[in-house]
C-alpha positions in Angstrom: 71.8 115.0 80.5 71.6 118.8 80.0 68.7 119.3 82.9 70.2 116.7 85.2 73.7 118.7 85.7 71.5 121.6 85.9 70.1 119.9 89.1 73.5 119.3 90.4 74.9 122.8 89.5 71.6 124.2 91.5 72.4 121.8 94.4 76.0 122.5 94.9 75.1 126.6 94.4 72.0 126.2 97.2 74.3 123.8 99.6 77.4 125.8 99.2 77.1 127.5 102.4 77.3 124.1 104.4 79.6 122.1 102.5 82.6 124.7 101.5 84.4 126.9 103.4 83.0 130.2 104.3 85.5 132.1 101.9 83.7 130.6 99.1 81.5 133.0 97.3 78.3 132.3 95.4 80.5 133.3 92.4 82.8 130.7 93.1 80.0 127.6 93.8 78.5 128.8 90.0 82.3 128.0 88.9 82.6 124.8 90.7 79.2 123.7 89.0 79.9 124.8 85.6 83.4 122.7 85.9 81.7 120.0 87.4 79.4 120.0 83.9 83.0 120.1 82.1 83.7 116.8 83.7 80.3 115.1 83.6 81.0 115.1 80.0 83.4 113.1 79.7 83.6 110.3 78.0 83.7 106.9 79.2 88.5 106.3 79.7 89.1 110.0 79.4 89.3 113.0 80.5 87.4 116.9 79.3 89.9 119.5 79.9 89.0 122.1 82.7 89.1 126.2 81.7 92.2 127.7 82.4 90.0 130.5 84.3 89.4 127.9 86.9 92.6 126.6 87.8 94.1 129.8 87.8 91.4 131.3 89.9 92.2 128.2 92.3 95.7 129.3 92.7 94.6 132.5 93.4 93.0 132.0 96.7 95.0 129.3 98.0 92.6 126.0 97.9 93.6 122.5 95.9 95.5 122.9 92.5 93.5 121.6 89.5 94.3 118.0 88.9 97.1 117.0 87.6 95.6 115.0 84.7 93.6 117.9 83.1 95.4 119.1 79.9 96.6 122.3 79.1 96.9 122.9 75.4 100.7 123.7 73.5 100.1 127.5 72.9 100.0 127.7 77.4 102.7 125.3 77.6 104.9 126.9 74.9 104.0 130.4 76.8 105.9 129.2 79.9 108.7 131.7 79.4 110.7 131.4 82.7 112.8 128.6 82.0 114.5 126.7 79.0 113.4 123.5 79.3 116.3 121.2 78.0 115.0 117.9 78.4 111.9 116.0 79.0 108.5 116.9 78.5 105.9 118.6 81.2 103.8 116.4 79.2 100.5 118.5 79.8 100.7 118.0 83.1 99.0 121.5 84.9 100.6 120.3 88.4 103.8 120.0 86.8 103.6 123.6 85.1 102.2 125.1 88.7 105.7 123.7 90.4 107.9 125.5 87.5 105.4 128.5 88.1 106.3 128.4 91.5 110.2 128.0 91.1 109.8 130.8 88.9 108.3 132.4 91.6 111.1 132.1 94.1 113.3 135.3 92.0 110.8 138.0 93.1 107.8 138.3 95.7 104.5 137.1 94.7 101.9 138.9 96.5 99.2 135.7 96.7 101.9 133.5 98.8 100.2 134.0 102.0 102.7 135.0 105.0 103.0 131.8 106.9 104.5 130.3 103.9 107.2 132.9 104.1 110.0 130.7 105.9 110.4 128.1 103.4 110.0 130.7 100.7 113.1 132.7 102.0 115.3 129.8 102.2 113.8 128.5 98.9 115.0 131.5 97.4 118.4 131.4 98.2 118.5 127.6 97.7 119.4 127.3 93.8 121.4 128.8 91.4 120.0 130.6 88.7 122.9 130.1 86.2 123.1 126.4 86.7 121.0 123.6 85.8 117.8 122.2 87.9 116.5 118.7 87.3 113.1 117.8 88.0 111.5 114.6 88.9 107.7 113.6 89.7 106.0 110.9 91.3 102.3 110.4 92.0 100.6 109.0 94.7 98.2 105.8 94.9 95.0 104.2 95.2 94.7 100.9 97.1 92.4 99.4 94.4 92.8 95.3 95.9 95.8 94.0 97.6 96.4 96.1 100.4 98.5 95.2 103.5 98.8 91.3 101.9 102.0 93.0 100.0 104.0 91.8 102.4 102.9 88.5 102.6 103.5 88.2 98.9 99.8 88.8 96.9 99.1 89.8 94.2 97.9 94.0 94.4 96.4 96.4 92.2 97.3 100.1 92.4 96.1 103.0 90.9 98.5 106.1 90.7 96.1 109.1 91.4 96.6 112.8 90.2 98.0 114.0 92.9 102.4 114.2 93.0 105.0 115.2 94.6 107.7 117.0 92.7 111.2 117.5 93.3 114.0 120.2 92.2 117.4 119.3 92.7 120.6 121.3 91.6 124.4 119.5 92.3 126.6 122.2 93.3 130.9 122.2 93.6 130.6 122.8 97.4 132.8 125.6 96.8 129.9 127.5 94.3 127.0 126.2 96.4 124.6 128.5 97.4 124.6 128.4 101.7 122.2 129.6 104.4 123.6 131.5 107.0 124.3 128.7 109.5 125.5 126.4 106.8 127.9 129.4 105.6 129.4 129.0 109.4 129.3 126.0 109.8 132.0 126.2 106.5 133.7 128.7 107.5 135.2 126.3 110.6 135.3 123.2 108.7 136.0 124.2 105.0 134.5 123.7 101.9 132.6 120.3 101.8 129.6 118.3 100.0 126.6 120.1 102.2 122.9 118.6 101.7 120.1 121.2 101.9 116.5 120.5 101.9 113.4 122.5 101.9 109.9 121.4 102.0 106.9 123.7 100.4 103.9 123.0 102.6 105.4 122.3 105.8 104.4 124.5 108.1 101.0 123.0 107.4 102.1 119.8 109.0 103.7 121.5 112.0 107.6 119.8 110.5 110.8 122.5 110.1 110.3 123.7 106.6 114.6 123.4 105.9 117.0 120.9 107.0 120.6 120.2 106.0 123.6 118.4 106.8 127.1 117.5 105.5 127.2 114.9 103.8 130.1 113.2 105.8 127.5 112.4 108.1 126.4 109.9 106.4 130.2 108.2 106.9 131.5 106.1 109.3 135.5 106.1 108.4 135.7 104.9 104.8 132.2 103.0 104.8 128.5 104.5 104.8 126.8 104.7 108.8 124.0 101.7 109.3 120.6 102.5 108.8 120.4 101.7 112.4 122.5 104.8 113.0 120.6 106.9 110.2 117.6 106.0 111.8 118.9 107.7 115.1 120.1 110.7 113.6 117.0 111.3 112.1 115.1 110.9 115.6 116.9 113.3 117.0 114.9 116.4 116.2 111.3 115.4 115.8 110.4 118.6 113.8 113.1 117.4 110.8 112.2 113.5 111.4 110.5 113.8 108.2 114.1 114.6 106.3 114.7 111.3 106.5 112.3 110.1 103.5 114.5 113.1 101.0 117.8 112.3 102.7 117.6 108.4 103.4 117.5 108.2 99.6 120.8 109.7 99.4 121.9 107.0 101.9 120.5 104.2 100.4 122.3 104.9 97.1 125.6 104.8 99.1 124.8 101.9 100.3 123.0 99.9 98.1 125.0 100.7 95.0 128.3 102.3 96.2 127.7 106.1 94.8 129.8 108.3 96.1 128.6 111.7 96.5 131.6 114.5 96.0 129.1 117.4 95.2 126.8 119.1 97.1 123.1 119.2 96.6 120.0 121.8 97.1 116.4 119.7 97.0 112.9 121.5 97.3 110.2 119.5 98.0 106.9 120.1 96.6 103.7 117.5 97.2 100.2 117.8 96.3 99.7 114.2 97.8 98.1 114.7 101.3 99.5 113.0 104.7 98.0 110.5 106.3 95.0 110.1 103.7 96.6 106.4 103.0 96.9 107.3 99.2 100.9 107.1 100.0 102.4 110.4 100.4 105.7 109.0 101.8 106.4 106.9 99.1 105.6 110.0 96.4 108.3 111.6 98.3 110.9 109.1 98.4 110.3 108.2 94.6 110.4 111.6 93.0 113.8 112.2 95.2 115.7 109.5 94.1 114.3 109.8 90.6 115.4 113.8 91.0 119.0 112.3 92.3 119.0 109.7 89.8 118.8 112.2 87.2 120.9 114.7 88.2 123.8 112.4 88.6 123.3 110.2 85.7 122.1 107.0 87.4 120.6 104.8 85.2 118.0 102.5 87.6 115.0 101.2 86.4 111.9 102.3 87.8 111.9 98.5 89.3 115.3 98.5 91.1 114.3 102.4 92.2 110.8 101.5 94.2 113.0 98.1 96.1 115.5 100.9 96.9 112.6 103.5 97.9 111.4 100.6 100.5 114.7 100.5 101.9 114.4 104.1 103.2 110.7 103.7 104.6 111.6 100.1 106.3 115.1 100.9 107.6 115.5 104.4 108.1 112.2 106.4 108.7 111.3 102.9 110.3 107.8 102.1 108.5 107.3 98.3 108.1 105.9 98.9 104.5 105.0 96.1 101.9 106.9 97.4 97.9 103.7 98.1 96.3 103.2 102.3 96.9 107.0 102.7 96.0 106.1 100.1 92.9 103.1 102.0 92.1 104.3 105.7 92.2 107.7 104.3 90.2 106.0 101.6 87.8 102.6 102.9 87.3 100.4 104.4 84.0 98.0 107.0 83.9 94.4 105.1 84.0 95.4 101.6 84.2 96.1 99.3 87.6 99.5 98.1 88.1 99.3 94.8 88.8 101.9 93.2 90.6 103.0 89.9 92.6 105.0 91.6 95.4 107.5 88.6 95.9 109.2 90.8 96.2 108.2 92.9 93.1 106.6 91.5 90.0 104.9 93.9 87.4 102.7 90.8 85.9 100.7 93.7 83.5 99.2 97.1 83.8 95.4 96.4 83.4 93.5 99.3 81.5 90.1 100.0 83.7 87.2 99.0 81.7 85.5 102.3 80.4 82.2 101.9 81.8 84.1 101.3 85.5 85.6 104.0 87.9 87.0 104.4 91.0 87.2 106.9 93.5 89.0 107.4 96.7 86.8 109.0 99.4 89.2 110.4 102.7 87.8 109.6 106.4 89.9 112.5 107.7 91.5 109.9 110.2 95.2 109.9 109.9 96.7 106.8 108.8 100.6 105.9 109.3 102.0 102.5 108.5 104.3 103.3 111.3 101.6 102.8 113.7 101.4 100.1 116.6 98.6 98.8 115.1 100.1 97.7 111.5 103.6 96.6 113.2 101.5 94.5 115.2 99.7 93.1 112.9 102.8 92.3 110.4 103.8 90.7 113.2 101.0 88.5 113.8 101.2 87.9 110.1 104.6 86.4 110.0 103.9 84.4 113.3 101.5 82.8 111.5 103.5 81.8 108.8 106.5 80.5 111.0 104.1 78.1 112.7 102.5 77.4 109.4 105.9 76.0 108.5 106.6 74.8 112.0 103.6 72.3 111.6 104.1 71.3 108.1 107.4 70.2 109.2 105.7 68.0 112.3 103.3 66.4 109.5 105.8 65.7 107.5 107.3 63.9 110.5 104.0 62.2 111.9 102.9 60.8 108.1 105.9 60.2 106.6 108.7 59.0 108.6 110.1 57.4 106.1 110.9 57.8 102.7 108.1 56.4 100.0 109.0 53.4 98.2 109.6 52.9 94.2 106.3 51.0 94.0 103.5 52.4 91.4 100.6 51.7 94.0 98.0 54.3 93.6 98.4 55.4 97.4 102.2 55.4 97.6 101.9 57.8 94.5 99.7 60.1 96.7 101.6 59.8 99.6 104.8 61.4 97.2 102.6 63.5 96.6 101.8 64.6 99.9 105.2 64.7 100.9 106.2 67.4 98.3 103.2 69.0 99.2 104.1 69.4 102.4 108.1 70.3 101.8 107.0 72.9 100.0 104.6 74.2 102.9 107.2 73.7 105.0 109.6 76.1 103.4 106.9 78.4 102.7 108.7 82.0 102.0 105.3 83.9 101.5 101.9 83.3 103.1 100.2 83.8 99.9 101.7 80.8 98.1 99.4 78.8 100.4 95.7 78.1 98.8 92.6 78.8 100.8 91.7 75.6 100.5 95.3 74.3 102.3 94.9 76.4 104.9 91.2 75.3 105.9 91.9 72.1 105.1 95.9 71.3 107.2 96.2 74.6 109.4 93.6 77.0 110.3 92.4 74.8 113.4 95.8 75.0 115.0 96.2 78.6 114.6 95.4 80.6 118.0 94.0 83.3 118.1 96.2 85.3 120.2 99.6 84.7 121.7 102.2 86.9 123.8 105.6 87.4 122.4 107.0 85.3 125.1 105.0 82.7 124.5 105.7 82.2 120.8 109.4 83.1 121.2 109.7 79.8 123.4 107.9 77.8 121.2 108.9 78.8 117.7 112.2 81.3 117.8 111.8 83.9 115.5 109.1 85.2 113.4 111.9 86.0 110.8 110.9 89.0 110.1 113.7 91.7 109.6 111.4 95.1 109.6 109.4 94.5 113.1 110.8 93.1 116.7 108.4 90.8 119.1 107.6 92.4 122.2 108.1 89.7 124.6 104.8 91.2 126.8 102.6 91.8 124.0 100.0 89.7 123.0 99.1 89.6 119.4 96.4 88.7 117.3 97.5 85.5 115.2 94.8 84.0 113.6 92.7 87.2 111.5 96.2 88.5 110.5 97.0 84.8 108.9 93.9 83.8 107.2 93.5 88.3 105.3 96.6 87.5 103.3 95.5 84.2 101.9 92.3 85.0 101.7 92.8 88.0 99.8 95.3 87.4 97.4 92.5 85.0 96.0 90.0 88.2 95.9 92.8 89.8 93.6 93.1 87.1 91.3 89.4 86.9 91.6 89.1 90.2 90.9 91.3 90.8 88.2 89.5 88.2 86.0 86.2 89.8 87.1 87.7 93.1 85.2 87.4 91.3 81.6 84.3 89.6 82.0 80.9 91.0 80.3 80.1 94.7 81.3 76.9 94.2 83.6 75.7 94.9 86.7 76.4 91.6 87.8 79.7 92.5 86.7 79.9 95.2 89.1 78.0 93.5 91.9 81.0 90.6 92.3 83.6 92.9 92.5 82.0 95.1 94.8 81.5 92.2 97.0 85.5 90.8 97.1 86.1 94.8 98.0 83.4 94.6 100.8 85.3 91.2 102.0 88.2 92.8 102.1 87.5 95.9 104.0 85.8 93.4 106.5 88.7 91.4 106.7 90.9 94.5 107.6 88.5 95.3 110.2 89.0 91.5 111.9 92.5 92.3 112.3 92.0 95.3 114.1 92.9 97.8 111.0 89.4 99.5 110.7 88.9 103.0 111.4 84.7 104.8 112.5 85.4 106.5 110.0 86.1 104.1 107.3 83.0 102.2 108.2 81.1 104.9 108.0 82.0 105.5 104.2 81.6 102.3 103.6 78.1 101.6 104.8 77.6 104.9 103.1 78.3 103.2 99.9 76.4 100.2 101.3 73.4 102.1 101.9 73.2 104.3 98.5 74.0 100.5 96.9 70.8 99.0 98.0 68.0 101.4 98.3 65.2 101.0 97.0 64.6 103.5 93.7 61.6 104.7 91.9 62.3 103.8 88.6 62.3 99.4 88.5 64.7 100.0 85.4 67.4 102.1 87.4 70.0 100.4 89.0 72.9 101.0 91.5 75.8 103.1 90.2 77.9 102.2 93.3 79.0 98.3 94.1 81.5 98.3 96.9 83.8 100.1 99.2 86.7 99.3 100.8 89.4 100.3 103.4 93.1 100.9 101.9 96.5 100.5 102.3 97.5 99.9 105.6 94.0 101.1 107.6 93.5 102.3 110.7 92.3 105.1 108.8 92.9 107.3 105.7 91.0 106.9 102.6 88.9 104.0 101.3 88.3 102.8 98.3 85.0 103.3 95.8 84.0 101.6 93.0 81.5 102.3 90.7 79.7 102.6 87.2 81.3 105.7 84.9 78.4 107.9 84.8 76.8 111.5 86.1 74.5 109.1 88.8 77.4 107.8 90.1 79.5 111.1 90.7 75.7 112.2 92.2 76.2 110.1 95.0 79.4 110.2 95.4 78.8 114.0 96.3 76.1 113.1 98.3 78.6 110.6 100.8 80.5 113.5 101.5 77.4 115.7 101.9 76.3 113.2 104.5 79.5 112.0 105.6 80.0 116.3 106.3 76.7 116.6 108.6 77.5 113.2 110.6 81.2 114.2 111.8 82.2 117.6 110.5 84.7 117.0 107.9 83.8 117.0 104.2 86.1 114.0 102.4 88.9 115.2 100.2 87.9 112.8 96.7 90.7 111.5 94.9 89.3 110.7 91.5 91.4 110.4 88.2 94.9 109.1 87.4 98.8 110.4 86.1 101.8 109.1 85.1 104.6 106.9 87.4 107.9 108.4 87.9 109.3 106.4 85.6 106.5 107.0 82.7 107.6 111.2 83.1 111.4 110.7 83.4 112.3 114.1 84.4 113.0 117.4 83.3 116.0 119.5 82.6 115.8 123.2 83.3 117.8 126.6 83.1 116.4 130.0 83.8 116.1 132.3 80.8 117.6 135.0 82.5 120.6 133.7 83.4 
């Protein structure tokens, strides 16, 4: 063990100069292999905490923040002087202590923040009151174990919140006391005092977005009613630089909505994500979650992490305008630190939270592609998707018609009981409300033949009406892809259930090998409806390759089983899975290595797990000083 980290230490000190950023000194690389012996020790379901040197030396120059699962012990907890914490518990998160670090922060200049984050910092700094009360909320992001875009046909999924969070600070204000920017003070000044709703977003000058945006909150009225999400959706479009206010905002909306809150206050947000964009391990949906979890809080709404992520949805589908299936808001609401949320999303069943066997792992591995689910392609294929099912039921309906036309008779005859049978069978199909209810076997054996492959919106429209749908619209000129965006959801909701069971059998390589090979399947399947990525594929034959070489030793076997494209494609990260052991974490290294010289980015790794929003609550804070 000793001499083979050794060899990894040397090998990350000697390759250094290829694989990280210039800035990194040889001093640094020794660090990174002396906490990448740290974590090779640990043992099989958790994790070895990381020094306190290395995380803070992190910070210090400005590159990823330690994980968010690596405990810090109570003496540096109960050392975090800045703020009274009056409920909740940090919980030993470090990413959590790094955001109150950094709200602490926002009283006096800090010398490390680098000047381009200076914008947000200013109005960040003017944004909260220091003798009130801040509530804090945080919600992870997730890994696309199995499931995938099939949430929205109704499979079963399995999600893995990673390390990686956003968090949120919120303060409610009298909009008399609030705290105002400049143009906000104006903009009072000629209309008096009223509820005002100011955002800013750490980070977002990185992502070329405003870092502030704000609004009164009698916007969001339309006479003595909230607007439509129709009209939200417009006002959000109008600036594309603050588009992305509508995920923090649109909560607010939702709530008004949804469960008739009435907002009389004013509020100050500040957004804070470690959970990077268009990476597929759904940033969006951290956002939205920890939000309305920070609002919840704050105002003493009691919603259950459940009724939260269905409400979460509502903002993504109706006012940011992403067709999204319930399972990322599920995930960063519902989920546990190491253990898969599995969940039937009709619309949103928690069934269990599966602990991952100890001698398994799973890593996420980043193409550097970006991935939105608000993309053509993913409409498109939804689309396709729920065409599918509508002549699914359309035909059902004609056999029904055709076989039976009219009603069986009392009679105990062997074949009139089958034909009952076969009737019910085929009521049921014919009111089918998710694709997934229907068997592989049905489908091969009553409706894959008629299927097309491909049809234009016009065409369908005359034939079959609507694809009753109400997140996506047919384009009458389009022609979509039918059949490959049917047959994934069916399909794969059986890999789940396949897979799922595979989890408890005997830990062997076999094991390993069949649920390796439902992931492959998958990731394939995603590719026939047109949701792959170069990129992906390259990871994944990566994985493929490293799988099934041949080795020197005849008693060492594969440490990696299977790959596979996540959440809605057309990018992002994929999926690894693996055995729980230093070999493994060897070649992992070595995709991104190789994955480096072929195209020039090295893959971010997501690897490791942390609490759901509704697992951490949220915390209740007051400076000190005040």
């Amino acid at each position: 063990m000793v001499a083979r980290w050794l060899h990894i230490s040397s090998r990350i000190l000697l390759s250094g100069r290829s694989i990280f950023p210039a800035r990194l000194s040889g001093a640094r690389r020794l660090r990174d292999a002396i906490v990448l012996g740290y974590q090779l020790q640990r043992a099989p379901g958790r994790d070895v905490g990381i020094p306190e040197w290395y995380s803070l030396s992190e910070k210090e120059i400005g590159v990823r923040p330690a994980p968010a699962s690596r405990r810090i012990n109570g003496s540096a907890e109960s050392s975090f002087e800045d703020f009274e914490i009056l409920h909740g518990d940090m919980q030993g998160l470090t990413d959590t202590m790094a955001f109150l670090t950094s709200l602490s922060g926002l009283v006096g200049n800090d010398p490390r923040i680098p000047e381009k984050q200076s914008r947000e910092r200013t109005a960040a700094s003017v944004l909260f009151d220091l003798e009130e009360d801040i509530y804090v909320a945080r919600a992870p992001g997730r890994l696309d174990v199995m499931g995938g875009i099939a949430d929205y046909s109704g499979s079963l999924v399995l999600q893995m919140p990673i390390r990686e969070a956003c968090h949120v600070a919120i303060q409610r204000s009298d909009p008399v006391k609030q705290k105002l920017w400049k143009h906000t003070q104006a903009r009072q000044l000629a209309n008096g005092a009223v509820p005002i709703l100011q955002i800013v977003s750490f980070g977002s000058e990185l992502s070329n977005r405003a870092p502030t945006f704000d609004m009164d909150l009698s916007d969001f009225m339309d006479g003595d009613k909230p607007i439509s999400y129709e009209k939200a959706k417009e006002y959000f479009s109008q600036d594309p630089s603050q588009k992305w206010a509508a995920y923090v905002a649109g909560t607010v909306l939702v709530l008004m909505t949804e469960l008739g809150v009435q907002f009389t206050d004013s509020m100050s947000i500040l957004v804070s994500s470690s959970v990077p964009e268009g990476k597929g391990v759904s940033s969006s949906a951290s956002v939205e979650v920890a939000t309305m979890s920070a609002i919840a809080a704050v105002y003493g709404l009691n919603i259950a992490p459940r009724d939260l992520a269905i409400l979460c949805q509502k903002v993504e589908n109706h006012i940011v305008g992403a067709p999204c299936g319930v399972m990322d808001q599920m995930t960063s609401a519902c989920g546990e630190a190491n253990k898969l949320l599995a969940m039937v999303c009709q619309p949103a069943e928690v069934k269990e939270l599966v602990s991952i066997p100890t001698h398994i792992r799973f890593w996420g591995l980043d193409s550097g592609i970006r991935h939105s689910v608000g993309g053509t392609d993913y409409g498109s294929v939804r689309v396709g998707t729920y065409m599918g099912r509508k002549m699914i039921k359309c035909a059902a309906s004609d056999l029904i018609s055709q076989s039976f036309p009219s009603a069986p008779t009392q009679s105990c005859d062997a074949s009139e009981e089958y034909e009952k049978y076969g009737v019910d069978l085929l009521k049921s199909e014919a009111s089918l409300q998710y694709l997934c209810n229907l068997p592989p076997h049905r489908y091969e054996a009553a409706y894959a033949r008629d299927i097309p492959e491909f049809i234009t919106g016009d065409e369908f429209k005359e034939k079959y009406g609507d694809h009753n749908d109400a997140v996506t619209v047919i384009d009458p000129k389009r022609s979509y892809s039918v059949k490959a965006p049917t047959r994934h959801p069916i399909y794969e909701n059986f890999r789940v259930e396949a897979f799922k069971a595979l989890l408890t059998a005997a830990k062997t390589d076999e094991q390993l090998s069949a649920l390796g090979e439902l992931m492959y399947q998958c990731h394939y399947s995603y590719n026939a409806c047109g949701l792959g990525s170069d990129g992906t594929d390259r990871l994944v034959n990566l994985v493929q390759e490293i799988q099934h070489r041949k080795t020197t030793s005849q008693h060492e076997g594969p440490s990696l089983f299977g790959a596979k494209i996540t959440g809605g494609g057309s990018g992002g990260s994929v999926c690894v899975i693996g055995k729980n052991s230093l070999k493994s974490s060897e070649e992992i290294f070595e995709i991104q290595k190789r994955y480096k010289a072929a195209t020039g980015y090295l893959p971010i790794v997501f690897e490791g797990s942390s609490p759901g929003a509704g697992k951490f609550g949220y915390l209740k804070i007051r400076w000190r000083s005040a």
